[in-house]
C-alpha positions as CSV (number, residue, x, y, z in Angstrom):
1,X,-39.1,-9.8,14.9
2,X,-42.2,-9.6,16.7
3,X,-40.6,-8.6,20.1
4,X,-38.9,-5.9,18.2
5,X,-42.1,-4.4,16.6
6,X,-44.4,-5.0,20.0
7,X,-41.4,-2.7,21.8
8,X,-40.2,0.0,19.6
9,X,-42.9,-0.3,16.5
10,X,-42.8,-1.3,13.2
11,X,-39.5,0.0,11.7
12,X,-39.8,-2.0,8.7
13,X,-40.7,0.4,6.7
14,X,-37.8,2.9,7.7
15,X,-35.2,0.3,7.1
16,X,-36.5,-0.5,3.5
17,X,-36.9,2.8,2.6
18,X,-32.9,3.5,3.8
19,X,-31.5,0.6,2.3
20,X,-30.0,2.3,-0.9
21,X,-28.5,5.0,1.2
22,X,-25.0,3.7,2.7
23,X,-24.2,5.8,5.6
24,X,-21.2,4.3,6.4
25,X,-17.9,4.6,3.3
26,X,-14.8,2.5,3.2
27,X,-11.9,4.8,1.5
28,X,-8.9,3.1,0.7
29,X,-5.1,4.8,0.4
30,X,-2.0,2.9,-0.6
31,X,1.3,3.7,1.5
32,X,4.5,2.8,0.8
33,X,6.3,0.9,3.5
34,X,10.4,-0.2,2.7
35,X,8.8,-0.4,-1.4
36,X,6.3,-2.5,-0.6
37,X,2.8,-0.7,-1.6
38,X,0.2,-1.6,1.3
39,X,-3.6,-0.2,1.4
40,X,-5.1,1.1,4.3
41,X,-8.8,1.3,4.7
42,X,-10.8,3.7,6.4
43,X,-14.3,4.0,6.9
44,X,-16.0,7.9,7.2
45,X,-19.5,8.8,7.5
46,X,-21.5,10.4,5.2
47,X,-24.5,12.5,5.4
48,X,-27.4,12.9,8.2
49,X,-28.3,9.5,10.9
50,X,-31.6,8.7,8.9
51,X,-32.4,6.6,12.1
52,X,-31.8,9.2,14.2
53,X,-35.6,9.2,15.6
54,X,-36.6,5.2,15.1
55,X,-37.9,4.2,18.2
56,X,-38.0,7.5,19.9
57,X,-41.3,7.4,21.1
58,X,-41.3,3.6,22.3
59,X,-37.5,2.8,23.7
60,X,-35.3,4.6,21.6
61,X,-32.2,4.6,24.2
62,X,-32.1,0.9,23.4
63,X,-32.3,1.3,19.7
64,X,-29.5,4.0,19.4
65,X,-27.5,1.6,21.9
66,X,-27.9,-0.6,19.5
67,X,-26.9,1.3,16.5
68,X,-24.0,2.8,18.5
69,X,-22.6,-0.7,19.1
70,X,-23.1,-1.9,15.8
71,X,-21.2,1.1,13.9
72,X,-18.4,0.2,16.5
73,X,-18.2,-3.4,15.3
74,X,-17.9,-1.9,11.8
75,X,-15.6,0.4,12.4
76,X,-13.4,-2.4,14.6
77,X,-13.9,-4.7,11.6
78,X,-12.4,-2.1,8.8
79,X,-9.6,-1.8,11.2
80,X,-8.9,-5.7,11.4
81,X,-9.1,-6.3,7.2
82,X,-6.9,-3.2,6.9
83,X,-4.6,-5.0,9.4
84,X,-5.0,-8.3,8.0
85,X,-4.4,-7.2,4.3
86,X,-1.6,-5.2,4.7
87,X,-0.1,-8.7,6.9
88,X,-1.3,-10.9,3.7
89,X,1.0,-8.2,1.3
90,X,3.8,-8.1,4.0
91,X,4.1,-12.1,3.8
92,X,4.3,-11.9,0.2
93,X,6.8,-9.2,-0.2
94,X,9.2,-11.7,2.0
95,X,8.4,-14.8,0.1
96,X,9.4,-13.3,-3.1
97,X,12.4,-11.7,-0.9
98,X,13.4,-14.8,0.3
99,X,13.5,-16.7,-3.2
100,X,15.8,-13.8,-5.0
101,X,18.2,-14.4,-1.9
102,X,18.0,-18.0,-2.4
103,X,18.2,-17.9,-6.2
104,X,21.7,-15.0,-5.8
105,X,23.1,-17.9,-3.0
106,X,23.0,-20.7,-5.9
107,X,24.5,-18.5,-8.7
């Protein structure tokens, strides 16, 4: 904390006063693969960078590295639940699958 204010300044108060404003949106859709209804999520950007200039004047390149990397690790992350869930749902759709086969072999 101190390393980061003694090298770029204090961006304290930017941050707090940017916390209610969520730049980054997950939007879901449902698709429809072989009946099964999967959701897909996406994440879009809204509005202006507010910390577009933090750091400018003391090491900004680092800072927007920073920030450039992180959004990346977001975005890679959306892409990995969206994965994930619709393999959770998938697995599911099977199981139940499986049993009506079972249960029409025993009748």
């Amino acid at each position: 904390s101190s390393g980061i204010n003694a090298e770029y300044g204090d961006i304290t108060q930017t941050v707090i006063q940017n916390a209610d404003k969520a730049q980054n949106k997950i939007k879901f859709t449902k698709d429809n693969v072989a009946g099964v209804q999967l959701t897909n999520f996406t994440m879009h950007t809204e509005g202006s960078d507010v910390y577009q200039l933090t750091g400018l004047g003391k090491g900004g390149q680092t800072v927007s590295r920073c920030k450039d990397t992180a959004q990346k690790a977001i975005k890679l992350l959306v892409e990995l639940a969206s994965l994930q869930t619709s393999f959770i749902t998938l697995d599911e759709a099977i199981k139940i699958t499986n049993r009506r086969v079972n249960g029409i072999e025993y009748v």
